[in-house]
Every structure is written in C-alpha cells, then in structure tokens.
N, C-alpha and C positions, 0 to 999 in steps of 0.2 A: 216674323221675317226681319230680315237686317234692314235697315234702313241706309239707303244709296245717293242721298242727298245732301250737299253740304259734310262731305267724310272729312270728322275727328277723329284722327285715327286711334286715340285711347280709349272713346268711347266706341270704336268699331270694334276694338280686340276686345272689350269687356264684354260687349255682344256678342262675339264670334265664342270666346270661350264660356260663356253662360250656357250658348245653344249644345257647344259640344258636350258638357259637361251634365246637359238633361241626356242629349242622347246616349253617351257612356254609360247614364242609369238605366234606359235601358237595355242595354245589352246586358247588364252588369246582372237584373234581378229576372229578367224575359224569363216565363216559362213555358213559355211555349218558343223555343229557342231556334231550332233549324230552319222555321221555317219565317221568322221575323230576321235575322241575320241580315239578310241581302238589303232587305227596308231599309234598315237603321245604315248600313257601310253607301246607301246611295243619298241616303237624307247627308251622309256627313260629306260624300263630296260636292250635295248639292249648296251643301252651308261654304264650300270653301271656294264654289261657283261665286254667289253672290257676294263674299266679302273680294274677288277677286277683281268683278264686274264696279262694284263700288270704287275699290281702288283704281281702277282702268278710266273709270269715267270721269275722276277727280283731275289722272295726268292727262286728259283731255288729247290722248294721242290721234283720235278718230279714226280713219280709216289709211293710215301710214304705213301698220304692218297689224299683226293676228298673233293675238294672245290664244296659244295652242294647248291642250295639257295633254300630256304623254303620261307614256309606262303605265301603273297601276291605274294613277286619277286619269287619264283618258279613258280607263274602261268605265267608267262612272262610279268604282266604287272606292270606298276609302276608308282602308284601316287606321285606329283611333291616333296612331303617331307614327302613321307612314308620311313621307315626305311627300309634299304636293307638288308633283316634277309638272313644268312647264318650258315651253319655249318659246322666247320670243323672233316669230317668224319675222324676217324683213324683206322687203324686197329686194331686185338687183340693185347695185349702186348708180346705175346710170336713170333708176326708175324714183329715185328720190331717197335723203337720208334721215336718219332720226340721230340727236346728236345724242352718244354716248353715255353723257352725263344724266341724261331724262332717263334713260333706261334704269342706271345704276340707281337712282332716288325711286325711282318705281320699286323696282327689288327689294330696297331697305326700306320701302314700305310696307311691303308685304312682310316682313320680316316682324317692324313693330306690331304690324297687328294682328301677330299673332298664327300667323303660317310658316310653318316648316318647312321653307321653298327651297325645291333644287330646279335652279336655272338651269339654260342656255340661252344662245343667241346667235342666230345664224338666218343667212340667206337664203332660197330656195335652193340654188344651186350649192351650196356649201352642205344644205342635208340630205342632197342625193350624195354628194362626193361621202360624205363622211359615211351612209348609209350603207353605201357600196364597200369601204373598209374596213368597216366596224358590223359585225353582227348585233355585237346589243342593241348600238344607235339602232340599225335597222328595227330590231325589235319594240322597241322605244317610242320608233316614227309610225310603228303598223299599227298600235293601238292610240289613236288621236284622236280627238273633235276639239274644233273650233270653241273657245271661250268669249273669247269678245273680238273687233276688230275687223278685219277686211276679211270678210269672207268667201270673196271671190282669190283672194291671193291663198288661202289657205285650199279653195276646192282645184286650183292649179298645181296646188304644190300635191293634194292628193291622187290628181290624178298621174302627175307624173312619175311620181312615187312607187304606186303601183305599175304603173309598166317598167320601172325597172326593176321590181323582184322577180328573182329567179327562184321561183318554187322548191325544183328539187334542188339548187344549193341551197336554199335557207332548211329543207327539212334535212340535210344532212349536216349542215352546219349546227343546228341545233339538236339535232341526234348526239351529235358527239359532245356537246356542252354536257347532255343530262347524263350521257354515262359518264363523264368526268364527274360533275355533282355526285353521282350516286356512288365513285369511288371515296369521295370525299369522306365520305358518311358509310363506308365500308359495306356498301352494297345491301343493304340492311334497314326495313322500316321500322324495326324492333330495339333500335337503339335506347337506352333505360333514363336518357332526358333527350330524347329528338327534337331535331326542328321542325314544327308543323310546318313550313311554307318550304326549306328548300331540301329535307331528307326525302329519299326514293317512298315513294307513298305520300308524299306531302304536295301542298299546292303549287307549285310552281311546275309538278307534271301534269298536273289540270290543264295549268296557262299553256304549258310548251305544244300542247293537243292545241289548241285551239287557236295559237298563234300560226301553226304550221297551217290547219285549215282553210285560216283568214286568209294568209299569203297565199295557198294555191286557189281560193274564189270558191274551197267546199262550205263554206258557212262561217259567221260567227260567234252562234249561238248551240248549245249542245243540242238544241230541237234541228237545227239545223243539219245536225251529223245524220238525225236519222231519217231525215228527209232524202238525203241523199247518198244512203244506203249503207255509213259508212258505221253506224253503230246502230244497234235496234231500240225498240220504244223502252224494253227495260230495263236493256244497259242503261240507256240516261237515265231513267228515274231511279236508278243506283248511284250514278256518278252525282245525279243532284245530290241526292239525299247525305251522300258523301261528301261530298265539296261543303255542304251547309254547313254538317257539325265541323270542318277541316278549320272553317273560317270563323265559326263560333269560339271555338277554339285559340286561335290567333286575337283575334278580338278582343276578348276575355284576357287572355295574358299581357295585352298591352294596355289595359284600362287596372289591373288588379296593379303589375308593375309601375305604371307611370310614366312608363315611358315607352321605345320599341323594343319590343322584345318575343324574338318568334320561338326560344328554345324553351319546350317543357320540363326544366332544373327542377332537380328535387322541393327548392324552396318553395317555386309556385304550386306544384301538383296539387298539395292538400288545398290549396286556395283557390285554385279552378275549381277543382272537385266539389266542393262546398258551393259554388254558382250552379251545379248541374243537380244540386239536391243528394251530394255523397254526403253534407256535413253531420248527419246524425250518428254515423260510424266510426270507429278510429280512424286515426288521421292515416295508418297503414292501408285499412280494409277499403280507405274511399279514395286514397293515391290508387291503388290497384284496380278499383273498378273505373274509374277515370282511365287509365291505362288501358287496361283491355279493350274498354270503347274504342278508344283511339285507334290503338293497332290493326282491331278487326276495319276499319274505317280506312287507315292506312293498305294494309292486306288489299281491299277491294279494287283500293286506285290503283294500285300496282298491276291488279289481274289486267283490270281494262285498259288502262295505260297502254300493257301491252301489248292487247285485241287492238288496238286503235292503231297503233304506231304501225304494226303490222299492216294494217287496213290501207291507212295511209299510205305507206311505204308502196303497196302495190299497184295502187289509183293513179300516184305519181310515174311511174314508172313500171309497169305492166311486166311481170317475171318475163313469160313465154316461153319457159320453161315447158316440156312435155311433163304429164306424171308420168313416175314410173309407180308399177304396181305393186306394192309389198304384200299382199294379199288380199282375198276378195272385200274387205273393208277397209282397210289403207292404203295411200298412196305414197309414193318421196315425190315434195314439189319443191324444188330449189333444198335444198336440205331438210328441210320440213316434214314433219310428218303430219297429211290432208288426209280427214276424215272419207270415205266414199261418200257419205251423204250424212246432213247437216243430224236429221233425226236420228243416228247410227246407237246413240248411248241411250235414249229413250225406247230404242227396239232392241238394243240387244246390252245390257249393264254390262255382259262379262267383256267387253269389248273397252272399257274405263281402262281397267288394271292391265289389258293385253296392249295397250297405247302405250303406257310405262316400260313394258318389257320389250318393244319393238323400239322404244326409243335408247335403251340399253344394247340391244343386240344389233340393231342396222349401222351398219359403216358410213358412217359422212354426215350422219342426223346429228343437226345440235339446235333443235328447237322442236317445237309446235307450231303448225300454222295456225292463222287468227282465227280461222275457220274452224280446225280443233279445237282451239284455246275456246271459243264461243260455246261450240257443241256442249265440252264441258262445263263452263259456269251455268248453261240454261240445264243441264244435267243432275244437279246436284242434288235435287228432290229425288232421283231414283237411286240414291245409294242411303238405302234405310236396311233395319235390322234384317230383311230380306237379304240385302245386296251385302249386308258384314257379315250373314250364317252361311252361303253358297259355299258350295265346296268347290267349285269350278273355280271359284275366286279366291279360295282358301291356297290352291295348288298353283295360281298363276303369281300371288304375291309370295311363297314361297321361291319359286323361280326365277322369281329379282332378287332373291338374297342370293341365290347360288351361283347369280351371273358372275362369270370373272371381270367384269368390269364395269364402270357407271352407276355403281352403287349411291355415290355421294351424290351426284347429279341429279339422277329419277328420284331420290325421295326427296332431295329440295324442289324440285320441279312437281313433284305430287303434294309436298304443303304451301306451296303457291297456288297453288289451282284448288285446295280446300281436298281434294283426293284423301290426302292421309288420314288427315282428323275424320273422316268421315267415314272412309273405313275401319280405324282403330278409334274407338268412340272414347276412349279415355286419354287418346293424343289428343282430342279436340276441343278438351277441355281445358289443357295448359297452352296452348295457342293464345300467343299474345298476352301469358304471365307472366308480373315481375316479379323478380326476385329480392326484396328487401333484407338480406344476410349481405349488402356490402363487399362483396369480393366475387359474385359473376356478373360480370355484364354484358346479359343478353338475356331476354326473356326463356323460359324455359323448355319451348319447343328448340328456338334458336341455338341453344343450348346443347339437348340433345342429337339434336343434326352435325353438331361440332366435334361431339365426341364420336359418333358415325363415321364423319369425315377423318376424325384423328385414327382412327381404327382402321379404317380404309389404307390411309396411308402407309401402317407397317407394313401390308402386304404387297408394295409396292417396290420393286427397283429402284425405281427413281428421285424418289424415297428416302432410300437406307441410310443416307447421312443424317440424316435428322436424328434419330435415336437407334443407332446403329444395336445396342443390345435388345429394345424392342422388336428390331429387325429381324435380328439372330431368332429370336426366342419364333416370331411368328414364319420365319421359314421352316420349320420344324410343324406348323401346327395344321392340321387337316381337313377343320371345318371354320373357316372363317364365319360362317354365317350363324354360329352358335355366337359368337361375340357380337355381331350386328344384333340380331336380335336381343341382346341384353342391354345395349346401347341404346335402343329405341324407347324400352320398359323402366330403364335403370332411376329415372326422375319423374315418372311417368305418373305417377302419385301425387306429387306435388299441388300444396293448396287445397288438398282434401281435410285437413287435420288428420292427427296421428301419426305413427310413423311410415315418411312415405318410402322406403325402403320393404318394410313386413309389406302393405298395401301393395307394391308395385309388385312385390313377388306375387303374391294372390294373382294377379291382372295376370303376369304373362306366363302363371300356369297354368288358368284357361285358356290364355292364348296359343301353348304348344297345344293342350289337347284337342282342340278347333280343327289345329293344322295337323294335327298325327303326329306331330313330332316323336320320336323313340323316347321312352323310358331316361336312359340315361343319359340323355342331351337333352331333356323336357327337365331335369335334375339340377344338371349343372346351370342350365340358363337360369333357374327360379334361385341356384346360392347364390351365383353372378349378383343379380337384382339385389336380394334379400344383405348382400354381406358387401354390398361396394362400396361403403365410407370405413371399411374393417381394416384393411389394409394401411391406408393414410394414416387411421388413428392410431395404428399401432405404430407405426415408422416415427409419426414426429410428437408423438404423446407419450410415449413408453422406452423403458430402456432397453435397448437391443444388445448391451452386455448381459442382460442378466439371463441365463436359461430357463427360467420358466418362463418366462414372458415368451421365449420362442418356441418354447414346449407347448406353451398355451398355445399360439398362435398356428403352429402345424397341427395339430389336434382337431381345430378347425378347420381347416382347405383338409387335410385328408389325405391327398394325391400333389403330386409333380403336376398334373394336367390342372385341377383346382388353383392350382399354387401361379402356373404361368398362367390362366387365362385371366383371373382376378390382377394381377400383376399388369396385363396390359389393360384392362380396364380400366384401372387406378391410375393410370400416369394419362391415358385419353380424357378419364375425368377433370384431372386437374387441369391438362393443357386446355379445355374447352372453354374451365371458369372465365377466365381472363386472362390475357397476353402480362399482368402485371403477378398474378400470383406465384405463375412457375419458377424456380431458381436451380440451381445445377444440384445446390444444398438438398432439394428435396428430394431431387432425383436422386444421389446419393446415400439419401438413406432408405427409399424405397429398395434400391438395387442391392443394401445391406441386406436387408429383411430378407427379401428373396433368396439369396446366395445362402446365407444362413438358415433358414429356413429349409431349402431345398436338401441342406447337408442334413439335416434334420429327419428330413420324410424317406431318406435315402438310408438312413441308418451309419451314415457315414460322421454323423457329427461328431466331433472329438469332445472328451470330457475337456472341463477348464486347464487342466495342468497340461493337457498335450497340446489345445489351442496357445498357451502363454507362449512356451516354448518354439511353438511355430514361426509365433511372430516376434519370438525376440532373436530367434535366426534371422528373417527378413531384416529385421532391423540392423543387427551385426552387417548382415550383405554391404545396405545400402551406407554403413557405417566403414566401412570401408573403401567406398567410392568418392567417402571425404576425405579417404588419406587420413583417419583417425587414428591414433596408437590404439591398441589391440586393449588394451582396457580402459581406456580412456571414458566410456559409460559406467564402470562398475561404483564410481563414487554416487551416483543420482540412483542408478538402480535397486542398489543395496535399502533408499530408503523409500523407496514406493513395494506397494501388496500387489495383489492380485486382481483388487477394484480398476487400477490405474490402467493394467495390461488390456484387462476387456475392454476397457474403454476407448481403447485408441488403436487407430491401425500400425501397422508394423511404419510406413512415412512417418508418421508424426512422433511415434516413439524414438525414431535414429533423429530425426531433427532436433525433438524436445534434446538427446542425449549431446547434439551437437552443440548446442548452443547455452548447455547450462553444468555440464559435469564440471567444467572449472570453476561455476560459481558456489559449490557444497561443499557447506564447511564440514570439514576436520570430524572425524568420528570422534564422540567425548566432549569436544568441543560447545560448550553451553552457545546456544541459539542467542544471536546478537539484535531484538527488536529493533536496532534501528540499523538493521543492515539494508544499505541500498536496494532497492527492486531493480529485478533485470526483467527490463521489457522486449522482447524480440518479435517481427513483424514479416509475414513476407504474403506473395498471392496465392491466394488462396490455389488449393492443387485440385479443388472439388467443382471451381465455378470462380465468379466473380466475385471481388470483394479482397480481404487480408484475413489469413489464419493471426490471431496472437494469442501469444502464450506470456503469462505474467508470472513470475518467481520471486516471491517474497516473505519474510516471516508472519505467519497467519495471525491475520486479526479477525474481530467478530464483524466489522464493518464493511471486510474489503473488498466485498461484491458490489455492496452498494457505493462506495468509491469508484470504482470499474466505470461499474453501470453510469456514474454520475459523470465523468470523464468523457464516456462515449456518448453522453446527453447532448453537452457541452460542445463537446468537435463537430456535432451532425453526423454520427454514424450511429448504422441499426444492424444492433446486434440481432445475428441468424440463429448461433446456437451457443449453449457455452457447456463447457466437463468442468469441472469444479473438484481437486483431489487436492489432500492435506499428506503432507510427507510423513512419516514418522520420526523425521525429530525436528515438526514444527514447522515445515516450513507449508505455502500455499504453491501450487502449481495449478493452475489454471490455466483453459484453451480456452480462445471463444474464436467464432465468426462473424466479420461484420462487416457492412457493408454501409461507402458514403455518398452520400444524397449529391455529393459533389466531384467531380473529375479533375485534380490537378493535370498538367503538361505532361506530369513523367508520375510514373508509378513509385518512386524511388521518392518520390518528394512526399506522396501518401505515408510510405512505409517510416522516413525519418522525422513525421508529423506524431504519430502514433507513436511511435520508440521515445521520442523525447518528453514528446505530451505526457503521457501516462505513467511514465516514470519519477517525472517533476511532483503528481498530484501525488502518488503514493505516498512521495516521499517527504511530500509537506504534510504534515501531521496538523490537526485540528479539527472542529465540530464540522459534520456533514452540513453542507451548505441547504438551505431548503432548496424543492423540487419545482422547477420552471411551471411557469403555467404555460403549457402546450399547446397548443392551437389547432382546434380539429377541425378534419375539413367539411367542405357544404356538405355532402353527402349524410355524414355522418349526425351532423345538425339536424339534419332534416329528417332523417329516420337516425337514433340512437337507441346503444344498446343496451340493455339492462344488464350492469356486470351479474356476472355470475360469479361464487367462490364453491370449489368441493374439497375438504379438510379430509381426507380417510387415513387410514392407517395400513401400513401391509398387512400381513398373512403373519411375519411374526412380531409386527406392533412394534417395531422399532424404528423404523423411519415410516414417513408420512407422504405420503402425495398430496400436493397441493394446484388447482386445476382453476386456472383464470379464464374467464369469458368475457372482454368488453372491447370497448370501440376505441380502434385506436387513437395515440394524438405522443406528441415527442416528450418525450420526460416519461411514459407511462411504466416503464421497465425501474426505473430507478425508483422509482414513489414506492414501489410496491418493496425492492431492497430494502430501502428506508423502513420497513413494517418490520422485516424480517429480521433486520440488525439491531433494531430499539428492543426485539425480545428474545436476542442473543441464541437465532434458531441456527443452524450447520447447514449451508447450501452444499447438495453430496452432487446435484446433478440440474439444469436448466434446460429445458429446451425451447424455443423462442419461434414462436408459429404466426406469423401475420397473413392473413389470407382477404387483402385487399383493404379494407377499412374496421376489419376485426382482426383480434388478437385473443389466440386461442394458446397459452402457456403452461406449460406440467413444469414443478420444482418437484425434486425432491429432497427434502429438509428432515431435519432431527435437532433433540433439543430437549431439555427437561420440562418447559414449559406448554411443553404438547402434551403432558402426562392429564394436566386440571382440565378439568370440563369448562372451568372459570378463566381461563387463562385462553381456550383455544378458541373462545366465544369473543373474548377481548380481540385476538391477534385474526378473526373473522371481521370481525366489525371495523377492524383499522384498516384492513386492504378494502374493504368496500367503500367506505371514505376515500381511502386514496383513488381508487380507479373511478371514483365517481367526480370529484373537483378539476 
C-alpha cells in the first residue's frame, strides 16, 4: 500500500506507477479473464484513492470543502488510462473561502504524481445550476462518492442533487444522446474496428441503462434491475457476463496501446487476440475469432439494451394505452407489437416467424414491445432443427418474402433478435464475420442485409432516382422475392473454405426445395448464388469490345431474365461492400455488359462492321453539333482500325475527332519523334473524375510516363484504352480521378493539360517509383500479390492479371516492368476495390514468346508490387 505520510511526491508517483504497472500485468496475462476484470479496474481506482488521500492530507485542507470523484472513478472503477475526473466541492462564499491558489498547487500535484486528473471546482449551488443546464454534468454528478474531506457538505450537496433530477427528462435526455451516438457509428455494432465503450453494443449503453435507473431511484446495481422487476435473473447474468469481456476488452487495449484507447484498429486486434489465447493461429484467423467474440457480445447488449430501455421507458411513464387485438396471440400496444402471454413462443414456435409477418403487414407497427423482445431472447432454445424443418414455418417465412413491403426491416429486426441465424443455420454462422479482402466494411451478415436493402430499394418509387436504370429494369420484373432470396444465400458461404459461391449455391438449393420453391425459380436463384462475382469480373477484368468475351459471357446467363436478374444483383452487391468502392465508372461498364449482352441473347447483335458504322454516325451527329467542317475527322480516322471503334463509344470518338484531327500529320509525311503531345482534359461524361486523352508519337515507355505523371499530381487512374495509330502515333484514353478538389474544375483540367504535356515532352530516364505509403489497414492485414501471365486462344497477346494491396506509385512500378521489356500495352483496366487492386493489362511483345524471359518479367512485377 502507498504510504501517506510525510508525501515526496516523486517517490509517491514511483509508487503509484509501480502498483499500476503490477496490476496492468494482470490484466494483461489473467486467465481466467471476465470474471477478475472488475477486481483489477476497482484495485486501480482504489490505488488512485489513496495516492489522492495522501495528497489531500499533505494540502492539509481539513474539513473546508470535499474531494469528490465523478464520471467513471466515482463508479469505483478505473480503466488503465482513463482520466481520474474529480471535483473539488466548496462551499457557499458566505460559508468560508479556500484561496485559489491552494487548490491550483493541489491539482499540479496530483499531476506530478502521476494522475491523469480532470478537474473541476465549484460550489454546491454552482453544481446544481450547471447540473440543471448541462446533462453531462448532471451525469457526471449522479455517479459520485466522497474521497476525502467534509463529508457532511458532500451528503448536502447529494441530497439536493437528487431532488432536483427529473427522471423522465434525464431518461429522455439521455435517449436521445445514445441514438445520436449510435448515429455516429452508423447505427451498427458490426463496425470492422469499433469502439468497445462508445459504438451501439458497446459500454457506454450498459452505463446510460444504469444511469437512467440511478436517476429514477430503480437501483444501481444490475442485481438491482431485477429486484425490481425491471430485467430478469438471466438477463443480468447475460449483461454481466457481457459487460465483463466489453471491459476486458477496453482494458486490454489501453495497457497493450499505452495509452487511452477504446477503438479495436486493426493494428491492435491481433494483439488483443494473443491476451485471450488466439496467438497460436494466424494473425487473420485469431483477429477473426477475437472479432466474432466481440460482436456476439456486442449483438447481446444491443438486444437488452433494448428490452430495458423499453422497460424503463414504461415504469417512467405508464403507456395507458388500451391493447388493441391483432389476433388471438398478439396485441398493438402503443405501436408495438405485445405478445398475449409471456410463454406464447415456448407453447406455440410457429408464432416466432408469424411476429415478423405481423410486424410487416400491421399499419402503424414500428417496433416490438420489451415484453416480445423478452419472450424472444428467453425463446431461442426452441428454434432447433425441429423448428428450421416445420413446414408451417417454411410457408410463413416464405410470406415475408412476398410482402410488398418491410422486407428490409423484419429481417434486420430478425437478425437482432438472433431469429434469422437460427432459422437459417448457415446465416448464423457468418453472424459477426469479418471480412479481411479490404474493401467491404461490414461484417458479413451486415453485409448481406445491405445488399437486401439495396435490392429492396429498386422496387421502390421513392427510390427510382438512385439507379433510375435499375429501376426501369426491375419495374418490368415479377418476382422480386427470387432476388431476396439470392441476396440472403449470395455470401452465405463465407469462412467455410472453398469457394463460397459453388458452397452457397448447394445451401440455397436445399433451401428452395424445403420451401417448394418451383423448378425454375429453385434454377435461377442457385445460378444467382453460384455466378454473382461473374458479372463484375467480366465488366472490369475483360474486354467488352472483343465479341467473344460477350459471346462467352451470354452463353452463360442464357436468358434476358438470367441476364437482368444477375445485373441487379451485381450493382446491389457492390453498393453493399462499401460506400468508398462504387464509382459511376463501374456502373458504366456494368450497364455496357448488359446492353451488349442483351443485343446478344436477343439475336439482335450487329456483327463488328455494322456496329463501327453505327457509331461512327453517332459520332458524325454529335460532330456536327460542334459546328465541325463535314470532314474535318477524316484526317485521324483514316489512321485508326477497327480495335479503336470497339473500343470507344460513339462521345469519345466525336471528341477524340474534335480535339486532335488538326493535329495528324500529313499522309506521307515521316512521323516526327519529337513532335509535341497534345494533352486534352475535360469531365468525365461517366461520373466523377476527368476523361484524358494523350496524342503523341509512340514510345515504348509512354504508359509508364503517364502513369508516372498521374503518380506525381495525386490522381488515380480508373481505367485506361491504350491504341497505336497506323502511322506511329499513340492515342490513349484514360480515367482519373484526384485525391484533391481545386475551387473550379477548369483549374483541374489546365493542371493536367499542362502537367502532362510538359513530362511527355521532356525527354529523359524514367524517374524511380515513390515509396507509397499504405494504409493501417493494409499493414495490418496485407496482401499477397498475386500475378497471372496466360496467353489468348490465339497466343498473340497475353492477359496479364494483378492482385495486391494497394498504396500510390503501385500502377506506375508495375509500367516500369513492362517498359524495361519493351511489352505493347493494347488495353488496362484499373480496379481498386477499397484497399486492393485487382488489374487486367493486356500486353504483347516478343519477349512473351521465352519461357525464360516471361519468368523474368513474373518475378520483376512481384518485386515491384511487393516494395
């Protein structure tokens, strides 16, 4: 124990931080963990008791005013580098003063030795006034005890304290705080580095439970809840058991960091993980099972959270509502949908799944009462392989897919409540999995409920400006609930090993036959599942001028119906990943695919010479709405093929013609190497970002210039075409997009026109490639690049297929490979899917021919992608 006699204050702080630093250890090695937690956080505020006590008895204040401690240390516990909030109480002015300066030398005592103190300093009556305008303070002042000091002034100040809280404005004052919080945190305990203390599921909804109870005099203690009726005996020894790992948790991350730190970042996870006994795994497989714990943990408090608040809410404030009866087992009570009787899902299961459907079809319902909410969580032992083979329960979950409405709802409301997973026994396994691919962020139930949601919403009015041709396509479509259903399965695999697409088809073809599903919608849902990442890959990994790749790709869908339902699946999918993955770009070439496609399956597709033709009318049209002389394209046309036409739409062909026929030279005319590049720039017509188009005589380098150019400025390139003229010159498109937003768009575009033209046209060795700077994420789980070198069908150009983690310079490192062994970049496409980069070139080159040469030009891009 600290010694309080005669305070040195350096050798109090070598004290104070000796003791903290055993008990850090053990929380740090405890295995037996949840249930030593609370020991070790009361030993730490009892340690910052007595070095407080020490210091108090040195300033020899006596009994003048009361050394109080608030917020967390007033609850008695004290995480490893939470601040040690205190106040110093005083009495009125007319009752005696403490002069100023004693207080301030106290404080910056406490400071050398070694406490992380947040003050205050007020009157009795200053912390009612402030009490009453500040909810925090009030919060602040409702968890107190006396530290050292006038005790009597401190049990005046509590009693008066509490007669002026007003119950129900503090629990709605504080209602509305935590739905703020939980907006904050996007409503979601699944977040892929949360804050254990202040995300929805995290501890600070423990505290806001128990702070609301304190204030209205129900208890405050969780034994106390169910003393007085307000949660039952298992609920708490859920919410303990919960709260313990919540805090272990917290704990653990501020003793591993060094400091405070409540957010579980990728950097920590594998570090915590390795305190709980994951270290003997990869650092993936023991981040993930750390994870999962968490979430289901998270998941719990959220259920009761919400049983309580409800509770609470009522006790405060008594409905008095009449029930109305929705039939012989439900009631509506205040909006709510009230069980008849508490045992209802114990005596009759089919009544779980007919709660969901009543909560979809009843007018004015937007919840469960606590009473249902209860029914359910004590319920959940009766939904076994029994209660997922019933056919009564097979036809009544079928009948929530077919509702026209509240789809999104009731199934996030049934994986809250544990419903889902527990009916669908293969959803309950991705419940609270992370996803370590870098570009979704959200766990994988999360995940699939998003693409639900996205799915949901084409068939909605309200809607239709979001993806107005997803709209089009699904007003036309009959059975919306063959798409939900594939939405639900489509990831549903995941974490099994192998591929979870073949896997997830298997799953939800037993799942139609369960339900009856027909023959050929039991068909089409299992290719749905089976073929959902087919789509994407073909759009941003393949070339959509070439006809067999679309020949290929109709071949597979089959049908117009194939073709659309897959088509809204794929753009749901992607919107789900992450709000950072989707770009207009993508969308764009998905809606290629399709349209192309569709001319395809319809018999309507035009061979190559009638499509060129098409679009070099298009392009004439809009070449005339530039007031262009009537041949004024025929000098640039004359020297592009048939490669150039498919490659571009009829726009970019009248523009390209607008802005470069005056610069080709002369038929006959020997090609002049050091003829200026014409760089031209404008916004993109697809999305966000700048279309440019570069015109210059071809060199073997001058991708990798490009690419080095747009390193250099901070722009990332979406996509690039890459076409050689026939008499030498380079014409090049790409899309890019910058990291940065000038005032005017016009200042981008004459950044880039001058930028890029200046580097072309200075001549000299490629500069080396930046060291690029990846981010945390990336660090913390990294990807193993992949390379695939294949050849076509008739071995003349090569597909080249990048897989690694991103970071700035990674596009140009890899040009640099390709220009040192003088390969022909024919075509690029540039795929970043959050913190991966997933890239197809297609290249040619004689040095593709050696076995020895294409093992060399393997090994130098793996080198690059990996430094």
């Amino acid at each position: 124990m600290i010694e309080t006699a005669a305070v040195d204050v350096p050798m109090l702080r070598e004290a104070y931080r000796a003791h903290k630093r055993a008990l850090f250890d053990t929380l740090r090695f405890a295995r037996a963990p949840t249930r030593s937690v609370h020991t070790v956080l009361r030993q730490l505020s009892a340690l910052a008791d007595e070095t407080l006590r020490a210091l108090w008895n040195d300033a020899d204040f006596g009994n003048q005013l009361a050394l109080v401690a608030v917020g967390g240390f007033g609850r008695g516990e004290l995480f490893p580098y939470s601040d040690v909030d205190v106040l110093l109480l005083l009495p009125e002015p007319h009752e005696g003063e403490v002069a100023p300066g004693r207080l301030e030398a106290f404080i910056s005592r406490c400071w050398d030795a070694g406490l992380e103190i947040g003050s205050s300093v007020r009157t009795l009556g200053e912390c009612l006034a402030e009490s009453v305008r500040d909810v925090t303070v009030q919060t602040s002042l409702l968890e107190s005890r006396v530290v050292a000091g006038d005790k009597k002034l401190y049990a005046a100040f509590r009693k008066e304290f509490q007669a002026a809280i007003d119950p129900q404005a503090f629990f709605i004052a504080k209602s509305q705080e935590m739905r703020h919080r939980h907006q904050k945190f996007d409503n979601t305990p699944y977040a892929l580095e949360p804050n254990c203390k202040e995300s929805p599921g995290g501890l600070r909804d423990l505290q806001c439970i128990l702070w609301m109870t304190k204030a209205a005099g129900f208890g405050q203690r969780w034994d106390d809840l169910a003393r007085n009726g307000l949660a039952t005996a298992f609920e708490v020894r859920q919410i303990k058991r919960n709260e313990a790992l919540l805090s272990l948790v917290r704990a653990r991350l501020h003793v591993i960091a060094n400091r405070r730190e409540d957010r579980l970042v990728f950097d920590m996870q594998t570090a915590v993980a390795a305190t709980f006994g994951y270290e003997g795994e990869s650092q993936r497989k023991a981040s993930e099972a750390l994870m999962r714990r968490y979430y289901w943990a998270a998941k719990a408090v959220t259920q009761l959270n919400h049983i309580l608040l409800l509770n609470i809410s009522e006790r405060l404030q008594p409905l008095g509502e009449e029930l109305v009866r929705i039939n012989d087992r439900f009631f509506e009570k205040a909006g709510l949908i009230e069980v008849a009787s508490d045992d209802l899902y114990v005596r009759d299961p089919h009544a779980i799944l007919e709660t969901f459907l009543l909560y979809q079809k009843t007018i004015g319902v937007k919840g469960l009462s606590a009473r249902t909410l209860r029914a359910l969580y004590n319920a959940r032992h009766v939904m076994d392989s029994k209660f997922r083979n019933d056919r009564v329960n097979h036809i009544t979950f079928m009948r929530m897919l077919l509702e026209p409405r509240g789809i999104t709802h009731a199934f996030r409301l049934m994986n809250e409540t544990s419903v889902l997973g527990r009916y669908l026994r293969a959803f309950r396994s991705i419940v609270g999995q992370m996803q370590h691919d870098l570009f979704h962020v959200y766990t994988v139930d999360q995940h699939i409920l998003m693409v639900l949601r996205n799915i949901r919403r084409f068939f909605i009015a309200e809607h239709a400006h979001e993806y107005p041709f997803c709209s089009q396509l699904a007003a036309g479509w009959n059975k919306p609930w063959i798409l939900y259903v594939a939405a639900l399965f489509h990831d549903i695999a995941k974490g099994r090993g192998g591929d979870h697409s073949r896997l997830g088809a298997l799953d939800v073809r037993r799942f139609c036959a369960r339900h009856e599903i027909e023959r050929e919608d039991a068909r089409l849902i299992e290719f749905l599942v089976g073929e959902h990442l087919t789509m994407s890959t073909v759009a941003q990994k393949q070339d959509l001028s070439d006809p067999e790749v679309i020949s290929a790709f109709a071949k597979k869908v089959g049908s117009e119906r194939y073709l659309t339902a897959l088509y809204l699946l794929t753009i749901a999918d992607i919107r789900g990943t992450s709000p950072r993955v989707w770009n207009a770009w993508k969308g764009k070439l998905l809606e290629d695919l399709y349209r192309v496609t569709l001319r395809a399956l319809g018999g309507h597709m035009p061979d190559a010479g009638a499509e060129i033709e098409a679009r070099k009318h298009d392009a004439l049209v809009e070449l005339a709405l530039y007031a262009q002389p009537a041949d004024a394209h025929k000098a640039l046309w004359e020297t592009l093929d048939i490669g150039y036409f498919m490659r571009h739409d009829a726009g970019e062909i009248a523009w390209h013609a607008k802005q470069l026929s005056r610069r080709v030279p002369m038929a006959g005319v020997p090609i002049d190497p050091h003829a200026a590049a014409v760089v031209r720039a404008r916004l993109s017509p697809v999305g966000e970002g700048l279309q440019v188009v570069v015109y210059t005589p071809d060199q073997m380098d001058l991708f990798a210039r490009i690419c080095g150019y747009f390193e250099q400025a901070s722009f990332s390139i979406l996509d690039a075409k890459v076409h050689t003229t026939t008499n030498g010159y380079a014409l090049d498109t790409f899309q890019v997009v910058a990291t940065f937003i000038p005032e005017h768009y016009r200042d981008l575009i004459s950044l880039v026109e001058s930028g890029l033209s200046k580097t072309l046209d200075e001549a000299g060795a490629l500069p080396p490639p930046g060291k690029g700077r990846v981010s945390r994420r990336v660090r913390s789980f990294p990807i193993k690049p992949r390379i695939s070198l294949l050849p076509d069908e008739k071995a003349q150009r090569w597909l080249l297929n990048i897989s690694a983690s991103d970071r700035a310079g990674l596009l140009y490192s890899v040009a640099r490979v390709l220009a040192r062994h003088h390969l022909n970049l024919q075509l690029a496409k540039v795929t970043t899917l959050g913190e991966r980069v997933e890239d197809t070139f297609l290249i040619s080159g004689p040095e593709l021919q050696g076995q020895r040469a294409q093992l060399a030009i393997e090994t130098e891009l793996l080198e690059a992608l990996a430094s």
